[in-house]
N, CA, C and O atoms as a GROMACS GRO file, in nm:
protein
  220
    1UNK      N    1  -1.778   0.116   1.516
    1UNK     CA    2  -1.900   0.041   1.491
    1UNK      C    3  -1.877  -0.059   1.377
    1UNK      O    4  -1.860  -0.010   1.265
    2UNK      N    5  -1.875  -0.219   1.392
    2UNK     CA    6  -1.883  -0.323   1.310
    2UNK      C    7  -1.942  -0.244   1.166
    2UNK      O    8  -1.890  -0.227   1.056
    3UNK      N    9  -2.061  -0.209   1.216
    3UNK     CA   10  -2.180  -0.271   1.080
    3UNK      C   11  -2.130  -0.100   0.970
    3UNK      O   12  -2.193  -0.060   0.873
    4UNK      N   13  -2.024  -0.045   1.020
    4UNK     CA   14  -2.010   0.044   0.908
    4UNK      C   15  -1.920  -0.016   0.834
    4UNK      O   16  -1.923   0.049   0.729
    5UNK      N   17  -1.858  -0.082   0.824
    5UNK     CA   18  -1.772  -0.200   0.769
    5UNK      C   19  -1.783  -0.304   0.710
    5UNK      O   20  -1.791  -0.419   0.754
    6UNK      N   21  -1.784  -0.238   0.534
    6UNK     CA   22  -1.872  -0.340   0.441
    6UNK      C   23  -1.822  -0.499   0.435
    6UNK      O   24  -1.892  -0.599   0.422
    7UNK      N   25  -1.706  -0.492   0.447
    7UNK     CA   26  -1.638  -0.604   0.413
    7UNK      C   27  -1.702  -0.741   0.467
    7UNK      O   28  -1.723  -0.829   0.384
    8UNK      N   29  -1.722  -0.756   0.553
    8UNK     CA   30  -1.763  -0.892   0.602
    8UNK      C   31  -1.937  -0.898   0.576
    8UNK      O   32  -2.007  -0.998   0.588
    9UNK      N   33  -1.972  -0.793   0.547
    9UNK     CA   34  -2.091  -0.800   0.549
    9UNK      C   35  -2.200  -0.813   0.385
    9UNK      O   36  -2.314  -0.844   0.352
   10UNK      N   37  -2.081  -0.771   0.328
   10UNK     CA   38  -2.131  -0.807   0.181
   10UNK      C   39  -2.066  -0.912   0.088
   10UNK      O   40  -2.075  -0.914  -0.035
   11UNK      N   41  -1.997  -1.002   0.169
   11UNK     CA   42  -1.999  -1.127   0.185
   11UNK      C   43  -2.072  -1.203   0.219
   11UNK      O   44  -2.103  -1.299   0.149
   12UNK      N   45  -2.121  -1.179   0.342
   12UNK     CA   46  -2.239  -1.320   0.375
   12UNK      C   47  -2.357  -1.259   0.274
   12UNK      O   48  -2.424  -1.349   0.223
   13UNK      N   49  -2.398  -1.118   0.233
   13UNK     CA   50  -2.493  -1.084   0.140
   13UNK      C   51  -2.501  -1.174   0.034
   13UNK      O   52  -2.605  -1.224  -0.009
   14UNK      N   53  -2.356  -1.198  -0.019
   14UNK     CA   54  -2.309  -1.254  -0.184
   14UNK      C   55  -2.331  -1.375  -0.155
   14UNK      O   56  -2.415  -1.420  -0.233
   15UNK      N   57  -2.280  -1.485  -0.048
   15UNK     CA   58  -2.303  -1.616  -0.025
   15UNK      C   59  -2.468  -1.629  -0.002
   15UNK      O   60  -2.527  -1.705  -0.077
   16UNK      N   61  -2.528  -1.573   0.077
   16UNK     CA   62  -2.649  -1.602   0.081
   16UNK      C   63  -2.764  -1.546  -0.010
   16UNK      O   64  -2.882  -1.563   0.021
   17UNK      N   65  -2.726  -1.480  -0.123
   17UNK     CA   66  -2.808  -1.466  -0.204
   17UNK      C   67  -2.796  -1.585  -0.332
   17UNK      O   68  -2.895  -1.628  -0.391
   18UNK      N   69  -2.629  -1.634  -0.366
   18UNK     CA   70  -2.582  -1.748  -0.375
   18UNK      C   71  -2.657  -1.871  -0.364
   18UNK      O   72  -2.675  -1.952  -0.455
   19UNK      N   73  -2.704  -1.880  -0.231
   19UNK     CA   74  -2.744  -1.985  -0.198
   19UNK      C   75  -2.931  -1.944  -0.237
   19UNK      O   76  -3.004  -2.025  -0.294
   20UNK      N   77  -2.962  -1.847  -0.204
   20UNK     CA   78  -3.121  -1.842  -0.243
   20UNK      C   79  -3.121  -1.879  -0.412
   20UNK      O   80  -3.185  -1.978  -0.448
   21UNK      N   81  -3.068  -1.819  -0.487
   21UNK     CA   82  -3.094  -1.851  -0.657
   21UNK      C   83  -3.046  -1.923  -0.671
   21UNK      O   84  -3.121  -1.982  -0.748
   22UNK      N   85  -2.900  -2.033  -0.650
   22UNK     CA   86  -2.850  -2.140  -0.719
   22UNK      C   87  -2.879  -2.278  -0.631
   22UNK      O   88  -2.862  -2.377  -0.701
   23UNK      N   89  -2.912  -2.304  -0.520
   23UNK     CA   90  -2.942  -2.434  -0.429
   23UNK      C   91  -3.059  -2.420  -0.392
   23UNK      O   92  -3.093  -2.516  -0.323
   24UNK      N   93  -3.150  -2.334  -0.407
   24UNK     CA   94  -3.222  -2.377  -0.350
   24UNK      C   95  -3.392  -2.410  -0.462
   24UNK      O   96  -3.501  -2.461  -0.435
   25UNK      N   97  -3.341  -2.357  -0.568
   25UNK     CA   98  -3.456  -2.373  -0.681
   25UNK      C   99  -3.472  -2.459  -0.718
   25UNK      O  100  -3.580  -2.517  -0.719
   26UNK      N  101  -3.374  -2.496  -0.759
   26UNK     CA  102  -3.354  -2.690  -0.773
   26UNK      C  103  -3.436  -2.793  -0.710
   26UNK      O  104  -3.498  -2.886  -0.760
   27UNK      N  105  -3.418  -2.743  -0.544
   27UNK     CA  106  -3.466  -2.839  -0.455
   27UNK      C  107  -3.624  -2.839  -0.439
   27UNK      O  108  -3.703  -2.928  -0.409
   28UNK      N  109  -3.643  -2.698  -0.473
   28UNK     CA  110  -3.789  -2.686  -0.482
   28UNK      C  111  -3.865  -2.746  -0.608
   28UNK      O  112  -3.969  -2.809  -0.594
   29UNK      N  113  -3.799  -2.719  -0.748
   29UNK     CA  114  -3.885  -2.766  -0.860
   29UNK      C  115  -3.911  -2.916  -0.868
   29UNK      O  116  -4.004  -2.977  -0.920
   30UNK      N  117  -3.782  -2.966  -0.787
   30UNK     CA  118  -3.734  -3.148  -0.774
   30UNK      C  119  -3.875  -3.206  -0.662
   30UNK      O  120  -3.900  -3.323  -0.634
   31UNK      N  121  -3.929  -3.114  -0.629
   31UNK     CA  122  -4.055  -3.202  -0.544
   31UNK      C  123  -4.158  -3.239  -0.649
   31UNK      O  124  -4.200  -3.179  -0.748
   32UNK      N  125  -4.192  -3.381  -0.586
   32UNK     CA  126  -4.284  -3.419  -0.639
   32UNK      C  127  -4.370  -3.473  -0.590
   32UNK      O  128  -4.334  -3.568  -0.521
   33UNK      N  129  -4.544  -3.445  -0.597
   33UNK     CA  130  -4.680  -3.445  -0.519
   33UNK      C  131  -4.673  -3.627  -0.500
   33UNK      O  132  -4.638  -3.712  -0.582
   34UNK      N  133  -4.700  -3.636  -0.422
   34UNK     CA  134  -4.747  -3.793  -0.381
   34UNK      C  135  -4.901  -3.810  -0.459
   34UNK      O  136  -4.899  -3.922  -0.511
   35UNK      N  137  -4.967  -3.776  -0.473
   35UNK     CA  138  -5.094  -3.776  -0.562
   35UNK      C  139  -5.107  -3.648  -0.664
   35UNK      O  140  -5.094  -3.528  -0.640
   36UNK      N  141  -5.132  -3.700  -0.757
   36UNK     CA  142  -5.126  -3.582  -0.874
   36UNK      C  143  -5.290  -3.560  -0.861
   36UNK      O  144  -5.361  -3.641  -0.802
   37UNK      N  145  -5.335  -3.450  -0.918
   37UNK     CA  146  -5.455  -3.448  -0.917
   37UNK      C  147  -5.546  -3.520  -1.011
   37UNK      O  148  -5.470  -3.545  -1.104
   38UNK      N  149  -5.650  -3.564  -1.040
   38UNK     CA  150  -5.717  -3.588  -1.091
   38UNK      C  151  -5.837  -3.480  -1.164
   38UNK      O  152  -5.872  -3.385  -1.094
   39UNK      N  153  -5.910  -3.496  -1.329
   39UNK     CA  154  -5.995  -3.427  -1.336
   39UNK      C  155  -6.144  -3.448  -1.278
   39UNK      O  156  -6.183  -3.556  -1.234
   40UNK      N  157  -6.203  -3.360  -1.283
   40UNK     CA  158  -6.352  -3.357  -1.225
   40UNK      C  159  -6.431  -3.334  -1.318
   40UNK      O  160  -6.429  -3.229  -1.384
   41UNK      N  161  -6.541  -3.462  -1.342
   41UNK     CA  162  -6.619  -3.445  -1.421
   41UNK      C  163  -6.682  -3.304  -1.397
   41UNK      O  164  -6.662  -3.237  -1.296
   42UNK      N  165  -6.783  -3.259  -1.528
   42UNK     CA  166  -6.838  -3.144  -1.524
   42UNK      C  167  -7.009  -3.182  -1.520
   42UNK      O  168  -7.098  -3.126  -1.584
   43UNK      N  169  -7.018  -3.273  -1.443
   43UNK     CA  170  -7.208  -3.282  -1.431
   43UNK      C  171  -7.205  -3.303  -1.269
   43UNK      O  172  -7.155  -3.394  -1.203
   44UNK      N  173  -7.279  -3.182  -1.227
   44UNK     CA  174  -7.339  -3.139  -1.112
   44UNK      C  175  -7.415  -3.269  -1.062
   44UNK      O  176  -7.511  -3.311  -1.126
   45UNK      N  177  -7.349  -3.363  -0.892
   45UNK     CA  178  -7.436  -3.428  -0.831
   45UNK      C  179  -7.588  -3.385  -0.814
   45UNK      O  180  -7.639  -3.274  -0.824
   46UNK      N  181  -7.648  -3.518  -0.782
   46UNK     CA  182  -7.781  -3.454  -0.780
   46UNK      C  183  -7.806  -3.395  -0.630
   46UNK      O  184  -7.746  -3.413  -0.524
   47UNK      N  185  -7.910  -3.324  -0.665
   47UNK     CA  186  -7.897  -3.252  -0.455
   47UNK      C  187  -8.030  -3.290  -0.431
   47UNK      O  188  -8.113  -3.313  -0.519
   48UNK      N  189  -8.046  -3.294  -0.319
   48UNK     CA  190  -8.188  -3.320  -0.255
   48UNK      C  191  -8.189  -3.240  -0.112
   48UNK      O  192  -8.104  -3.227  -0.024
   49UNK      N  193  -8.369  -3.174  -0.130
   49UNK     CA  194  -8.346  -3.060   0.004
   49UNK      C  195  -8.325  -3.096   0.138
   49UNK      O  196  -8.397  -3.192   0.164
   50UNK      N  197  -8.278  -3.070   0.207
   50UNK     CA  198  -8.240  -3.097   0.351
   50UNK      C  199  -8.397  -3.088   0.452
   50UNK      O  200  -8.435  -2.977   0.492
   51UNK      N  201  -8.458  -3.186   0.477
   51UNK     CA  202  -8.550  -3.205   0.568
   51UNK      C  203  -8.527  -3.159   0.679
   51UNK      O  204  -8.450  -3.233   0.740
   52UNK      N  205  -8.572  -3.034   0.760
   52UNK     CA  206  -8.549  -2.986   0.862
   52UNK      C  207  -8.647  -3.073   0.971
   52UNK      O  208  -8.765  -3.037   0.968
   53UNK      N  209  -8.616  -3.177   1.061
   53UNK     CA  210  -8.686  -3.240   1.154
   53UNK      C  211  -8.769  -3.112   1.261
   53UNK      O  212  -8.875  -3.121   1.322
   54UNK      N  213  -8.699  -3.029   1.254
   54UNK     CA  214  -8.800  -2.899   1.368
   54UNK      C  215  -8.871  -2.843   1.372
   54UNK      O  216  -8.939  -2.800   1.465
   55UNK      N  217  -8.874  -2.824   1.206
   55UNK     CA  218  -9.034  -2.770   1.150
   55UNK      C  219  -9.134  -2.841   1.183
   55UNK      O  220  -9.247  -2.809   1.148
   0.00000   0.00000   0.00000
């Protein structure tokens, strides 16, 4: 049976954990939002009640 046979297999473990912590964090922190957000004032629009025509 292959898979009792560490050798090849804790290799691709070591490369691909490799690749999760050192290539790929980078690529993620390196994005950058096409629109940054903006703040929101803190005064509540005014509301007005909704006229139900069915009543």
């Amino acid at each position: 049976m292959p898979q009792l046979n560490p050798a090849p297999w804790f290799a691709t473990l070591v490369f691909s954990w490799f690749i999760f912590l050192v290539v790929i964090p980078p690529k993620i922190l390196a994005h950058t939002y096409p629109n940054e957000p903006t703040t929101q004032s803190t005064e509540k629009p005014p509301t007005t009640p909704w006229a139900w025509p069915w009543h």
